[in-house]
C-alpha positions in Angstrom: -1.7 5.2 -19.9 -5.1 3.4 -19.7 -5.9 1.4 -16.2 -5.3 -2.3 -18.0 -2.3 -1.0 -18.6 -0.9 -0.3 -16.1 -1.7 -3.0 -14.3 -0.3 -5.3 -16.6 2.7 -3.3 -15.9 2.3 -3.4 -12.6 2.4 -7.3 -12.6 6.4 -7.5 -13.2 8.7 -6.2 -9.9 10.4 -4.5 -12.6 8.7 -2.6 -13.8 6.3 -1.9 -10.6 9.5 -1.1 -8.6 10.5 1.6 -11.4 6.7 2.8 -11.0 7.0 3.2 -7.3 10.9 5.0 -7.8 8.9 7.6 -10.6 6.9 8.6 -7.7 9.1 10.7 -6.4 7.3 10.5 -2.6 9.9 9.4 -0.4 7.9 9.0 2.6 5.2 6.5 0.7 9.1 4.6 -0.5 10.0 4.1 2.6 6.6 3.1 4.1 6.5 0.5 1.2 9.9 -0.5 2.1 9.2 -0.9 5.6 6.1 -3.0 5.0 7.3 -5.5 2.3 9.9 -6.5 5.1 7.1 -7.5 6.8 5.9 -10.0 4.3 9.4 -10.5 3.1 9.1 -9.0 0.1 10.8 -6.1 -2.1 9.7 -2.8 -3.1 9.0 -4.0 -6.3 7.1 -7.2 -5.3 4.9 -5.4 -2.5 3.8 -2.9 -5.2 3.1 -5.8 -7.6 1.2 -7.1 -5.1 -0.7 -4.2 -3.7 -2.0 -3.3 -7.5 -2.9 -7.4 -7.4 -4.7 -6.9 -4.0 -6.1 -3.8 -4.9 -8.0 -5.0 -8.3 -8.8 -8.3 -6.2 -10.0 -7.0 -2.6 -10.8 -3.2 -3.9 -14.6 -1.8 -2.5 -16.6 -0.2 -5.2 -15.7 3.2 -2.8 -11.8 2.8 -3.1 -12.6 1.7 -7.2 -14.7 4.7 -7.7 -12.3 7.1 -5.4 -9.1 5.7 -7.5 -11.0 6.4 -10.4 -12.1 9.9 -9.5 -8.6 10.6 -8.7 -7.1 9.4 -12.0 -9.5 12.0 -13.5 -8.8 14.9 -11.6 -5.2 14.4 -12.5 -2.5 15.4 -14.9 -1.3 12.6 -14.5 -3.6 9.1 -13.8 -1.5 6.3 -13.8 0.6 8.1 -11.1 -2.7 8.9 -9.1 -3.5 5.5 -9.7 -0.2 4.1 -8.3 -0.6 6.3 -5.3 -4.2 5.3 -4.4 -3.5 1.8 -4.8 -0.5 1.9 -2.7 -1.9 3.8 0.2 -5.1 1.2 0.0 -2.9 -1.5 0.6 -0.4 0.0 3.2 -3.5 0.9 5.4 -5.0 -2.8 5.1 -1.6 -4.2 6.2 -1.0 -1.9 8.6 -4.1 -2.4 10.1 -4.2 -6.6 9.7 -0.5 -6.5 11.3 -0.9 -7.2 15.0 0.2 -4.8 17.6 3.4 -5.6 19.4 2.7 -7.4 22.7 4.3 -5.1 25.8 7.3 -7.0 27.2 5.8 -8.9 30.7 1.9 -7.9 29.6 -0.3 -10.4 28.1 -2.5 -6.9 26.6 -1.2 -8.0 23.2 0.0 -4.7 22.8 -3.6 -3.1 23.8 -4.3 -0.1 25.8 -4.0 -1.4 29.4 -0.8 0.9 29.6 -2.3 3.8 28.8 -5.0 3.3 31.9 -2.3 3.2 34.3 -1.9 7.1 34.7 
């Protein structure tokens, strides 16, 4: 499957949430899972998304490693679907904003960890 391709298929929840399930990494499911609840969206939709975000937001680095990957493998539009994922589960886990300690105005910072 060429690249265009796939991201056409990509653009439907369907089919992106089939893509996702074909994976087989139950680990990268549930971390998908966990961070479309997030932004209130499905497996299928945060996948769609994060192949949007991806071809959108992408550095020439992440374009050139996803497309490095695709070659080395048996199977590119899986290492493509991988790549893309854990691009976009990184930028959202790192734009989501820590979790403020209860009492503490740290924002969820390290003051705790100076304490000891």
């Amino acid at each position: 499957m060429q690249l265009g391709t796939l991201m056409d298929h990509l653009a439907f929840e369907e089919d992106a949430a089939a893509a996702l399930e074909a994976l087989g990494d139950i680990v990268l499911f549930s971390n998908v899972q966990t961070m479309g609840e997030r932004f209130e969206e499905t497996p299928g939709e945060y996948v769609a998304n994060a192949a949007r975000r991806f071809a959108a937001l992408g550095s020439d680095e992440e374009w050139l490693g996803l497309m490095a990957a695709m070659e080395r493998s048996d199977d590119p539009a899986r290492a493509a679907l991988d790549r893309m994922l854990r691009w976009a589960l990184k930028v959202d886990a790192a734009d989501t904003p820590s979790t403020p300690h209860p009492g503490c105005t740290c924002g969820g910072g390290a003051c705790h960890d100076q304490l000891g």
